[in-house]
N, C-alpha and C positions, 0 to 999 in steps of 0.2 A: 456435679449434680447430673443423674442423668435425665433424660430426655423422657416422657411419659405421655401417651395416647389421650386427654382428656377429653369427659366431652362440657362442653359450653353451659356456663350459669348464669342467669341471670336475674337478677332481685329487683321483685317489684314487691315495694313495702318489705314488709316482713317475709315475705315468700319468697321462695326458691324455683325459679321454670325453668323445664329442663330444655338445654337447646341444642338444634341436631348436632351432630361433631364436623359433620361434613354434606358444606352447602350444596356444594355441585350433586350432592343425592337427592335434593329438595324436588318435585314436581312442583312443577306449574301454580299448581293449586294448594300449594302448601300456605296456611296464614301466615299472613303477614304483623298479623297484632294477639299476643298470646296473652289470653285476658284470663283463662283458668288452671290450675294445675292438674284438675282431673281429665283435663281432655289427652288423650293416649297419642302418641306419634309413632309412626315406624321408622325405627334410626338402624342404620347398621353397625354391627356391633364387631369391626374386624377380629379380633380376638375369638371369636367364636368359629373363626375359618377352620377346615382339614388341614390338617398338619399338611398331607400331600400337594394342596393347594397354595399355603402358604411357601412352601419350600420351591414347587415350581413357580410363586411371583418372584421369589430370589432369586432363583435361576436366570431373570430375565435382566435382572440391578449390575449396573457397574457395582467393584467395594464398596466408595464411599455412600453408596445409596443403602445396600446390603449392611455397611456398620450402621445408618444412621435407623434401617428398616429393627436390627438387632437392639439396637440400645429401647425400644418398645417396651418391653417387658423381659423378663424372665422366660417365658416358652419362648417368643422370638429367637431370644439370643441365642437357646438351646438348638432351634430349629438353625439358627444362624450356621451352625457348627455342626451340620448335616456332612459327612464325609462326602455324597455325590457331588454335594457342593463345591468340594476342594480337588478335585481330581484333577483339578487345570487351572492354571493362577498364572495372568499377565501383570507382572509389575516395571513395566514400560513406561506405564503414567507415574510411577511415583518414584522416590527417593529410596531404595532398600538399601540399608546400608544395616550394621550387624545388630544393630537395638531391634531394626523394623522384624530384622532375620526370626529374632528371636522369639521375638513377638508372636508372629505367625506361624510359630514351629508346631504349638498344639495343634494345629488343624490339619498339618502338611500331612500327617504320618501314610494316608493314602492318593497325596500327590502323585500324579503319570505323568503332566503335561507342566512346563516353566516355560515361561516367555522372560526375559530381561534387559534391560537395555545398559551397556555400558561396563567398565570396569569396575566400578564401585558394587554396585550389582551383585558382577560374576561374583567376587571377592565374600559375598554376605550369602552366597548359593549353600554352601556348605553347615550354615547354623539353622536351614530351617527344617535340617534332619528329614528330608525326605527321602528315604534310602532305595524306595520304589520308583523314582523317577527312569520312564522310560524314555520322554522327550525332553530337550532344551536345547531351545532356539535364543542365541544371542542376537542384538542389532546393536550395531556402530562400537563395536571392540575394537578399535584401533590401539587401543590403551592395554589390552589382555593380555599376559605373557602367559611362558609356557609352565611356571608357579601356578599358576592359578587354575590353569585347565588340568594341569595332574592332580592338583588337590580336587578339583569337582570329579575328575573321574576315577579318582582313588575311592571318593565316598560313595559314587552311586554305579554299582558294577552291573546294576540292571538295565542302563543304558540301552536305549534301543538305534537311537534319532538324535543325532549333535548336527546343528545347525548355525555358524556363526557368520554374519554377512549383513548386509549388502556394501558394511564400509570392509575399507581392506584390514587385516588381520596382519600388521605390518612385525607387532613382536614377536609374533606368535612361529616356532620354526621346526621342523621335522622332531627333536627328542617330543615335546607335546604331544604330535600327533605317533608316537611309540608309546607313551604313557598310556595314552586312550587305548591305542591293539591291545595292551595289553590288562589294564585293568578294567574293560567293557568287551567280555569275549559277545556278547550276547548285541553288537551292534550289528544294525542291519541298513542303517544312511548314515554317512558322512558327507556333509557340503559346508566346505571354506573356500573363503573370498580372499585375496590379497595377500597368499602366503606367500614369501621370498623365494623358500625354498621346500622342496619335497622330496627329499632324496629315495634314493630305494630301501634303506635301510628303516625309513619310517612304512615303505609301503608293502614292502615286504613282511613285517609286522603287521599289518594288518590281513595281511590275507595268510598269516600262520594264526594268527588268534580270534580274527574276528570270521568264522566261517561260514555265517549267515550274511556277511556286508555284500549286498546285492547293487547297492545305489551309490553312488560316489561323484563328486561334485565339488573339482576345484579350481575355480573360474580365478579370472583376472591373478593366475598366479606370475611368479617371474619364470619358473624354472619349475618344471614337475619330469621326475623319471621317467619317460616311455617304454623302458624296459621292464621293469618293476610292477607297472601298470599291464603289461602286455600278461605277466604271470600270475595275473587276478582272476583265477577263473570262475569264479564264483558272481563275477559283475553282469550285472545287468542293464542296469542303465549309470551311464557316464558323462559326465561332463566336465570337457575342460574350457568352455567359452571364455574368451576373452586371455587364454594364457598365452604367453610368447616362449617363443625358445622352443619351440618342439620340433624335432625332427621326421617330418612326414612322410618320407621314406621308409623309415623302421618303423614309424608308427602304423602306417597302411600295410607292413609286412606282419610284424606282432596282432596288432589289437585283431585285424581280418582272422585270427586263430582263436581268440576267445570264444569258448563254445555257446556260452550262453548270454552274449550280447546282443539285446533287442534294442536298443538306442543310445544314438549315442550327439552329443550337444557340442559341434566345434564351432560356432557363433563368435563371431568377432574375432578370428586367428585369421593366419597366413596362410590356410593350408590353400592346395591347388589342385584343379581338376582331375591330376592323375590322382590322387591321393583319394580324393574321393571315390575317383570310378574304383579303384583298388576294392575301398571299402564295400562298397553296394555289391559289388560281382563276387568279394571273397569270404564275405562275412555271413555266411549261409544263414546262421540264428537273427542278422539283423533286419530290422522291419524301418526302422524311422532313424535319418540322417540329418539333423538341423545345422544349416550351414549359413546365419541369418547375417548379412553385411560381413560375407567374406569377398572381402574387393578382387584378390584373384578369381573367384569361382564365378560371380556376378558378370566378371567384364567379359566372361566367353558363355553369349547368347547360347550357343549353337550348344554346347554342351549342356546346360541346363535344359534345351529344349529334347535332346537326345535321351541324356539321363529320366527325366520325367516320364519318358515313353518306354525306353529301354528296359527300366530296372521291373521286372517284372516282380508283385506281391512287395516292392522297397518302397519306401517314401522318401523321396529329395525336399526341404523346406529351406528356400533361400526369400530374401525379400520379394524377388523378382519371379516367382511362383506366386500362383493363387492358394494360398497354405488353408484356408476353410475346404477348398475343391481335394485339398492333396488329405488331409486328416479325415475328412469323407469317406474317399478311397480305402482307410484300416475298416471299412464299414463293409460288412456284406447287404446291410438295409440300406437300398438305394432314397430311401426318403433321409435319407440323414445330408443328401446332395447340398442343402441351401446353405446361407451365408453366415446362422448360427450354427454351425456342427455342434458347440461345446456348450451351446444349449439345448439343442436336441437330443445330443447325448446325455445331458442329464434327466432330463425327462423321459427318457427310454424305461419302458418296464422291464425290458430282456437286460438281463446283464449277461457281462463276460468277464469273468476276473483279471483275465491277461490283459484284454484290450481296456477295461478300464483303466490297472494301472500304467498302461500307457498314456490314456489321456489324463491321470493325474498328473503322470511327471511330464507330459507335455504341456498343459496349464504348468507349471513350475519353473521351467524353463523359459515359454516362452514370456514368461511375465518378466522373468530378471534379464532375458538379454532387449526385449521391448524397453523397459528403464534404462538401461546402461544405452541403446541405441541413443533412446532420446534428451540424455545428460551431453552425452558427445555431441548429437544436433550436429552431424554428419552433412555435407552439401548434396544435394540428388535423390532426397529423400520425398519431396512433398507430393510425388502421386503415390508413392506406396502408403504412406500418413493418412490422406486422401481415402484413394479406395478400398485399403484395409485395418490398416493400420488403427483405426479409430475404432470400428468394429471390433475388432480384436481385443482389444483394450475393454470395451465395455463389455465385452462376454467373459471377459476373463476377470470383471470385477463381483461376475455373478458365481462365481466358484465357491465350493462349499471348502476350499482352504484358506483360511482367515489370512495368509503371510501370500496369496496372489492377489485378493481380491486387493489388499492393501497396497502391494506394488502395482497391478493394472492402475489404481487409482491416483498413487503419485505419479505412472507413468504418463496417465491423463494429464494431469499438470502439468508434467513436465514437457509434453511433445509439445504443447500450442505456443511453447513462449520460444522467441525467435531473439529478444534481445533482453536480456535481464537488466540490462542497465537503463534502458528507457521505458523499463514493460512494456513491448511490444509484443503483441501473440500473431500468429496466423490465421488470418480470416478464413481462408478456405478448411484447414483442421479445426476450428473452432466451429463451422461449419457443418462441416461431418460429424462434431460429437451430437451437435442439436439435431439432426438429423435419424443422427442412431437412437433418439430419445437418451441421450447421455444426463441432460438436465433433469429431467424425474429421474433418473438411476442414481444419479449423485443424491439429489435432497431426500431422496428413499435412505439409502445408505449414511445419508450424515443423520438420519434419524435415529441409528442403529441404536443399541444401548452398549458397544465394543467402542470404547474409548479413541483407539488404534483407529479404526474406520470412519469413526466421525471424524479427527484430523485430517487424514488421508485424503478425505472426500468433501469437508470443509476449503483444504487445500485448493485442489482442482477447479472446486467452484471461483474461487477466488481469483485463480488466473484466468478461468474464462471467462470473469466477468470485466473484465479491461474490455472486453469485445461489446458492442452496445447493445447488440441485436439480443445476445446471450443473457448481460444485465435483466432484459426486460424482461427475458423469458424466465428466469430464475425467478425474480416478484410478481409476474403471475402465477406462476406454481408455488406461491405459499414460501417462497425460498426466504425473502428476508426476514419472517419469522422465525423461521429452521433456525438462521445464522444467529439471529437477535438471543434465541434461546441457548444457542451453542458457547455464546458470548458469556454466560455466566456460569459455564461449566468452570467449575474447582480444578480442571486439568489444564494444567496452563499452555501446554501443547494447542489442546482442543479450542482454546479462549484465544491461541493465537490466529489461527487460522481461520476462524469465524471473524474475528477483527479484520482479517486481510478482506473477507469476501466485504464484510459492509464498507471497508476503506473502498474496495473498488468499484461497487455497486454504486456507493454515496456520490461517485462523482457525478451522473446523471441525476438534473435537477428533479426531474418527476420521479426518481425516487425517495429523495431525502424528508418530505412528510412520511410514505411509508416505514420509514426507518426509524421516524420519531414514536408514530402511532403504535409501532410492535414492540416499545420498551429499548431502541437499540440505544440511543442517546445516554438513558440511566447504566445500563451492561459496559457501554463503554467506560463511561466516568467511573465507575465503579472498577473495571477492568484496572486501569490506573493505580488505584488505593491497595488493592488489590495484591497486585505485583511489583508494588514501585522500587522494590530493588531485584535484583538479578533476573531482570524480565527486559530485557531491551526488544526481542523483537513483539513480543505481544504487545510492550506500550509505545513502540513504532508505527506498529499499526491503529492502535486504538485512536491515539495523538493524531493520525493521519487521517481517520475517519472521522473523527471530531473536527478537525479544522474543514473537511467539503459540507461536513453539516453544519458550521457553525457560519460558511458562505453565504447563507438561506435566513431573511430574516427572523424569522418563524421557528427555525432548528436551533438559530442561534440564543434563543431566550429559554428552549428547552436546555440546552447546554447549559448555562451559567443558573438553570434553577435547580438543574441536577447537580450542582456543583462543581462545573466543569472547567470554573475560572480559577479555584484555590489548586482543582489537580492539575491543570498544565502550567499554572504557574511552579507548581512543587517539580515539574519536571525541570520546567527550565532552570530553576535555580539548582536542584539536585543531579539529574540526573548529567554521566557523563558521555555517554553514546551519542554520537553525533547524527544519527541519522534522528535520536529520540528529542533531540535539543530541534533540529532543525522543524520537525511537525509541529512541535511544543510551540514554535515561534509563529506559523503559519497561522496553527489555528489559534493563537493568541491575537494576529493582525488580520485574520477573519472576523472573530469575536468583537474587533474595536472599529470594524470599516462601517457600520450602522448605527454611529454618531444622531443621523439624523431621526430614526425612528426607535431607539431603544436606549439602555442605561448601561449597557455593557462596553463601553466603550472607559466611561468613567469609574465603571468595577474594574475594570483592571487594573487601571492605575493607581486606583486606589488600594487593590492586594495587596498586602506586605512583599516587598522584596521583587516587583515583578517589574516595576520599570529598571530598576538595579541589575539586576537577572539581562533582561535583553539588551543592556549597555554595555555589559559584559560578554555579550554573545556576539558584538558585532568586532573581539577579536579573538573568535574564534580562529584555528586553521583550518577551516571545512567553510568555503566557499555559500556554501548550499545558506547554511548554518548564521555566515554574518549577513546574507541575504534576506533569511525570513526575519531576521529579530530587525535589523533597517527597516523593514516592510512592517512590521510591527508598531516601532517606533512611531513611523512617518502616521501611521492610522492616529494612534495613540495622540499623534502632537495637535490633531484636530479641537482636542479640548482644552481649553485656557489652565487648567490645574495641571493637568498634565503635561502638558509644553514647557510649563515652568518647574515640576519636577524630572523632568529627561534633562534640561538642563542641570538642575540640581545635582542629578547624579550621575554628571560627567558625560552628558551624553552630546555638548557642543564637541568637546576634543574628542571623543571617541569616533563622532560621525563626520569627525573634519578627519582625519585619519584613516577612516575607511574611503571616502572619495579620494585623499592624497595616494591611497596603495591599488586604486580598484582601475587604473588607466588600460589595462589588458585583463580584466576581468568580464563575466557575462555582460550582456546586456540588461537583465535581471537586477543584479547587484549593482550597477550603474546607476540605473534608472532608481533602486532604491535608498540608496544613498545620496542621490542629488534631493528623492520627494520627502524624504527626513530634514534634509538640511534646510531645504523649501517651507517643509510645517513646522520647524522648531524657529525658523527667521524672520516670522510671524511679527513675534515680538520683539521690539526694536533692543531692546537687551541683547537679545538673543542674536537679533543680527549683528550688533556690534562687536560678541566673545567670538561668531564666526568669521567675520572679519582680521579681529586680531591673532587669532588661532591660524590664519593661513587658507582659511575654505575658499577665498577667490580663486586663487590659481586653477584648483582643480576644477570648480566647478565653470572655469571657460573651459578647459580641456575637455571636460562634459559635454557641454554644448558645441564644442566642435565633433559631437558623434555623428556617424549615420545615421544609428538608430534612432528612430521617430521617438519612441516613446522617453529615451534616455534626454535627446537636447530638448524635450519640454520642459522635463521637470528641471532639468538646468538653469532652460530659462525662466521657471516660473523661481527659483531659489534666486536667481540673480536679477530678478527686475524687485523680490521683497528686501533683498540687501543694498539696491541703490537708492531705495529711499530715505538711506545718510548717506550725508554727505561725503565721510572720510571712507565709507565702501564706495561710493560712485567713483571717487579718484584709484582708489586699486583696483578696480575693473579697468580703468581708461589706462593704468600705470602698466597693468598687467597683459595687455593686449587683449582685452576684452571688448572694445569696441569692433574691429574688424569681426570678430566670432558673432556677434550680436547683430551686426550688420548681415554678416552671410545668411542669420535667420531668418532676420525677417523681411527678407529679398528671395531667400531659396527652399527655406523648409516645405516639407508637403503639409506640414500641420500647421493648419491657423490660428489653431492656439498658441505654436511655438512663435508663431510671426506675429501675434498680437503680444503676447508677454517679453518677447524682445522688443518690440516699438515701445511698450510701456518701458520697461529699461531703459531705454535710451531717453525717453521723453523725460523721465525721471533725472539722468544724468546729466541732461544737459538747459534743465528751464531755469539756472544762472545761479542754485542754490549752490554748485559745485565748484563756484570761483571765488568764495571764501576761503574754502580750503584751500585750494590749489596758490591762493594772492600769499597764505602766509608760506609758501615756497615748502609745507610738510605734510606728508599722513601722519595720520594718528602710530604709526610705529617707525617714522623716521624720515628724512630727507625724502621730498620726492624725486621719482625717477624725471629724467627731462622729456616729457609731451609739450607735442602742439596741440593745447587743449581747443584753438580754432578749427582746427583743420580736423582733428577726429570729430568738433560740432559740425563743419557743415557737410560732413561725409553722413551724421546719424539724421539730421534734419532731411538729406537727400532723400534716405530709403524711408525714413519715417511718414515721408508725404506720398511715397512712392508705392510706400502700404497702405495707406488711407484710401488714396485713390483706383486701389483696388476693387474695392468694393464699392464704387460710384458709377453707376451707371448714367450715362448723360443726358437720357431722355426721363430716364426717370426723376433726378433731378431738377428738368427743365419744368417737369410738370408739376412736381411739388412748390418748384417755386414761383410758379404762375396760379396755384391754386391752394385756397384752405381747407379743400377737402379732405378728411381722414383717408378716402381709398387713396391718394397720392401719398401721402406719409406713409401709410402701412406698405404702400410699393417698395421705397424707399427702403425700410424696416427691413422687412424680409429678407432681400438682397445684401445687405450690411450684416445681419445677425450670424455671428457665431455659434451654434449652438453649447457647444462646452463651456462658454465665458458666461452663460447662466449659473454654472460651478463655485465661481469665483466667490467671494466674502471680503469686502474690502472692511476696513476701520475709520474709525472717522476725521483719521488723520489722512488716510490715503485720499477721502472725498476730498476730504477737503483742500488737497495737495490739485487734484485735478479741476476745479474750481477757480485757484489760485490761474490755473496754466490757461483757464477761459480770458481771463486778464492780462495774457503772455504779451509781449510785444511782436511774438512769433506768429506767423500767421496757422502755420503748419502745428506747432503746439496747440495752437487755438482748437483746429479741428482735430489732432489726435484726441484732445482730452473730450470733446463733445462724440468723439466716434467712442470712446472708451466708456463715459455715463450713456450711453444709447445701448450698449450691453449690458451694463449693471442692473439697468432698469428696466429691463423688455418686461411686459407681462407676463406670467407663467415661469419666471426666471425661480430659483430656487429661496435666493437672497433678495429679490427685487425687493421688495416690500423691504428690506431693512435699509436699503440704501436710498429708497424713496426720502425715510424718516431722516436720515443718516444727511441727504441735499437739501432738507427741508428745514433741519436745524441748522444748518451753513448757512444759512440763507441763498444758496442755491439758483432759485425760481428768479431773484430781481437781475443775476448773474449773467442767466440762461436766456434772459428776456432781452438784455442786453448785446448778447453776443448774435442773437439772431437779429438783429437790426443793426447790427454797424455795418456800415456803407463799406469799411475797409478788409471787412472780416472776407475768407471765400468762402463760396457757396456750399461747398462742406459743410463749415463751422456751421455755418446759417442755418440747415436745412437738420442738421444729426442735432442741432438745440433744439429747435422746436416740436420734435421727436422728442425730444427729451422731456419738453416742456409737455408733454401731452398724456410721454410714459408716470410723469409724477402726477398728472393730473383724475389719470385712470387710479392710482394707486390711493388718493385720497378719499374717491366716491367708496375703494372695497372698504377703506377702514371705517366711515362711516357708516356702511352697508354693514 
């Protein structure tokens, strides 16, 4: 069916009111309540446009905009198929393959200009019967043989302009370039990238047939004839940058004879100062020499500074030159002197046709060797980056040649990044681009309506937004709208790039409301749905900018209302790209870390297939990968349903398995793997199948980490699994005591030193000599311990950590006085603040309770230092552990313990703290 202009009805009663088609044309003062049918409105009536009008809004549509403009009506479509229309066709963005070919053949017949991308492509060029083609430009033909370029230049003998690059042209080999001489006499540019070979007999052929080829252009080759080359006399401008193999002797003796060589591009080769002075002194017709990171010509100062002065009416352009000052110099208008030449020059009314085409093919040039410099990311480069290099780039983005402006703007991308593996960019280049106003030149240009330019420049923003100062400047300038919009473009190119700028944007927390408010949260989710097969890097990114916004408690509920919990869960479970699995996971244990103030924690787990999906990712081979889905997990096991589902589906041995392999892995994946094991041990089941599964061992190996963050969660997994009995004996079995001891005697974290003292208090308050009396663990003969002697080694430190946090004077005066400020001195000094985290059960109270009635003295006061955390006011869980002591009976316990004559002043003083914290806790609940 197709698609139709209508305008808007609406029935009230039996009537019909007619309503405008298009609100945004509405004033101000347009009603609001339409109570008559004779009152008149002014609507516009598109359809009634100039044909000339209408044809130039086409002019300005990508296709898919232009088909959807055409499917309108009938004159649409006609006007659709306006030949001015068709003179130039980029099928870059899409799939052309021989149906698409065919398709579009009615419209081609007055095609000049083709863009394409790829082999599939080239191979469909010949069905859409354009026999006037005078230009086409290939990109990434690595795949193109030399079949496919004779069949295109067998069809189109009008050929003006063959273009195929910037990837190398690897099958492509001298018969091809014979086929083109000779069935495109009428060419007049040639430029390939990455040909093997170019012998003379291909070049030679071109200068018997092609006797207008003035421009020639063949970079990063292996091997190109200089002889062959030398007998082109018809060249004008040349380029072999980047080729090897060339003999600069003959070449500085032949090419200095070419009559009508005005420029010539050795960029990135071997050649060397004689070779060059040769050229400048004997090549009377030459005007411009580009010699840009030739390591020979660079390293001898003196010559370049001689050359530059010497070569009278010649221009030398090497990095190490000021090339704005030298391209100036083709200028007899001394105002052309500043640091835009090739802005000035375009804005000049005087034209010169020669020196123009100069500075075309010098925008051309320097665009492809500034890319290929900054892919290499060469060492000795960052003052020339710096003070021109950045400029350059943004002037050359302003070129009225679509295929520079394009390379200027990946080349933008590509200079500021210094390490692709950790995104890292250059602060001072990222610098210089803000500077040069690069950030309004990019969001200008990703506005563009050229598909091609909006990636490109999507791109670029994206890498320079890793930089924070740049992030900000982009979302003031209206950028994360740009992106958010860019985000729902139909070209998956474009949708990818724009997902990289909001992945990289979104990591600074003050922008991720703006990211919600511009629509980016929906474009993403949708992004996903989208492309969910053969799109890994756009739903890499998308998944990755979803999971910094799903960080954010506020982003994260736009997330899961967008639908954002069925599409990463479909990735995890589907997709196989490990970098798409690994975000999928992130932002999956983003989504579930906000337990305490939203639902989404319980929607995940409740998705079909999503706890299964991350149980299965944590054996993955991709590090990153078993990482986030552990991280995942561990969130996920915060909620009772779900703790008992990870279990269910295999997630005790999958994550007893990942701590057994993960002993020389990150600290990341360490730490994630012990706080899974940690949140699933919760449940005394749970701790039992970890137990029997083998998770002791590793997680004392854990806990013997440096890293801080890894032996917390170690000890926090192994003080929930001693409180059974038959795991307190394989921790004591397994050499866990000594590990448990060195924590909470040496850790810097007092958390790790409080949940080790709990471990061991747990291990050793006499529940642990039932098991150990009947001489087995619960999976065999015990190993032979002195369960004495590892007690009075755990009671040692155990008191030895209490009394840390006892101050003696403070003490002294608590217990000389009933005043609340002595207590609350007390308090302060003792409090841990992360142990307000904690959520005990009302086994674990009641287990410390128990320990108030220890025969230990030292027990006695662990367990009253341990309820003086649980209970502190402001604590997270206080108030349930209040309720949680209060049902124990608790208070007669507590009342008890601070009056025994035999108890220490510890015990005495952290109870009636205690007795005080439950007492505050009862006025709020009556309150």
């Amino acid at each position: 069916m197709s698609r139709r202009v209508r305008r808007k009805v609406a029935k009230k009663g039996k009537e019909k009111v007619l309503l405008p088609s298009y609100p945004e044309l509405i004033s101000d003062d347009f009603p609001q309540n339409i109570s008559s049918t004779n009152t008149r409105y002014n609507v516009v009536d598109w359809t009634t446009l100039p044909d000339d009008t209408v044809i130039q809004l086409f002019s300005l549509l990508n296709y898919r905009d232009r088909a959807s403009l055409s499917s309108c009506c009938r004159t649409w479509r006609n006007l659709g198929s306006t030949p001015c229309l068709w003179e130039s066709l980029d099928l870059r963005a899409h799939r052309c393959d021989e149906t698409t070919a065919v398709a579009l053949a009615s419209r081609c017949f007055n095609l000049r200009r083709l863009r394409f991308l790829g082999a599939e492509s080239a191979d469909a060029i010949i069905y859409l019967r354009a026999k006037n083609l005078s230009e086409i430009s290939g990109d990434y033909c690595r795949k193109m043989t030399d079949a496919t370029i004779s069949v295109i230049a067998a069809r189109h003998e009008m050929l003006e302009f063959l273009q195929l690059g910037p990837d190398f042209c690897e099958r492509i080999t001298s018969d091809a370039i014979r086929a083109v001489a000779i069935c495109c006499p009428r060419l007049k540019s040639l430029r390939l990238s990455g040909v093997r070979e170019i012998d003379s007999d291909a070049i030679n052929a071109l200068a018997k047939n092609c006797i207008n080829l003035c421009d020639i252009g063949f970079m990063d080759c292996l091997k190109v004839d200089e002889t062959a080359l030398g007998n082109m006399g018809s060249l004008t401008y040349l380029s072999v940058a980047g080729t090897s193999n060339l003999k600069w002797g003959l070449v500085s003796h032949l090419w200095s004879k070419l009559p009508n060589l005005i420029a010539l591009d050795v960029s990135r080769t071997d050649i060397g100062p004689t070779a060059v002075s040769r050229m400048l002194l004997s090549c009377h017709s030459l005007r411009v020499l580009c010699a840009l990171n030739c390591t020979n010509v660079e390293e001898d100062a003196n010559f370049l500074m001689s050359s530059s002065n010497g070569s009278k009416g010649k221009l030398l352009l090497s990095l190490l030159t000021d090339i704005s000052k030298g391209v100036s110099s083709l200028f007899v208008d001394k105002s052309m002197e500043g640091r835009n030449v090739f802005l000035d020059w375009r804005g000049t009314e005087r034209k010169d046709k020669k020196l123009d085409d100069i500075m075309t093919w010098l925008e051309w040039v320097l665009s492809y060797s500034l890319l290929r410099i900054a892919e290499s990311n060469p060492p000795g480069l960052d003052n020339f980056w710096v003070s021109q290099g950045a400029t350059l780039l943004l002037s050359l983005m302003q070129s009225s040649q679509e295929d520079v402006q394009e390379r200027a703007a990946t080349g933008l991308a590509t200079f500021v990044v210094i390490d692709d593996e950790n995104t890292s960019i250059d602060g001072q280049r990222a610098e210089a681009v803000m500077k040069g106003g690069g950030v309004q030149l990019l969001l200008s240009l990703a506005s563009s309506w050229r598909e091609g330019l909006q990636a490109e420049s999507a791109k670029a923003i994206a890498n320079l937004s890793v930089n924070a100062s740049v992030a900000k400047a982009v979302a003031d300038e209206g950028g994360i709208t740009i992106l958010a919009n860019l985000a729902r473009s139909m070209n998956r190119l474009v949708a990818e790039e724009a997902a990289g700028g909001l992945w990289n944007i979104s990591v600074g927390e003050e922008h991720k409301g703006a990211i919600a408010e511009a629509g980016g949260v929906k474009a993403l989710v949708d992004l996903i749905f989208k492309w969910s097969t053969g799109g890994d890097g756009v739903l890499e990114r998308a998944a990755g900018a979803l999971a910094n916004l799903a960080a954010d408690d506020k982003c994260s509920m736009e997330v899961a209302l967008a639908g954002g919990v069925h599409a990463l869960v479909m990735l995890a479970r589907n997709c196989k790209f490990e970098g798409v699995q690994e975000q999928a996971a992130r932002a999956l244990a983003n989504l579930a870390a906000h337990g305490d103030s939203n639902s989404n924690n319980s929607a995940v787990g409740q998705e079909a297939g999503a706890l299964e999906a991350l149980v299965q990712l944590t054996h993955s081979a991709h590090e990153g990968v078993r990482q986030e889905a552990a991280g995942a997990l561990w969130n996920l096991s915060f909620d009772d349903r779900n703790r008992e589902a990870i279990a269910a589906a295999g997630g005790v041995e999958a994550l007893v398995a990942l701590a057994q392999s993960c002993s020389n892995a990150s600290p990341g994946l360490q730490e994630r793997a012990a706080g899974a094991l940690w949140g699933l041990s919760v449940s005394e089941a749970n701790s039992i199948a970890i137990g029997r599964e083998g998770g002791v061992a590793p997680l004392i190996a854990l806990a013997r980490s440096e890293a801080e963050d890894v032996h917390e969660t170690a000890a926090g997994a192994l003080w929930n699994l001693a409180f059974n009995s038959g795991n307190a004996l394989r921790i004591v079995e397994e050499g866990g005591v000594p590990a448990l001891v060195h924590l909470c005697s040496s850790s810097v974290s007092k958390m790790a030193r409080f949940m080790a003292a709990l471990a061991l208090a747990y291990m050793f308050d006499g529940r642990i000599g039932e098991v150990a009396s009947a001489g087995t663990s619960s999976e065999g003969v015990s190993k032979c311990v002195s369960l004495d002697g590892a007690r009075r080694m755990a009671l040692k430190h155990i008191e030895a950590f209490v009394l840390t946090f006892s101050d003696p004077q403070a003490f002294a005066a608590a217990a000389a006085s009933s005043a609340p400020a002595a207590l609350a001195q007390v308090t302060e000094a003792a409090r841990i603040q992360e142990a307000g985290h904690l959520r005990c059960s009302g086994a674990e109270i009641g287990r410390f309770v128990a320990m108030l009635r220890n025969p230990s003295s030292i027990l006695k006061a662990c367990a009253a230092f341990a309820l003086l955390q649980f209970t502190i006011p402001g604590g997270r869980h206080a108030l349930h552990h209040a309720n949680l002591l209060q049902n124990a009976g608790a208070p007669r316990v507590l009342r008890a313990a601070a009056a025994a004559a035999t108890a220490p002043l510890e015990a005495k003083i952290f109870a009636r703290i205690v007795l005080r914290n439950l007492e505050h806790h009862l006025v709020e609940i009556s309150i």
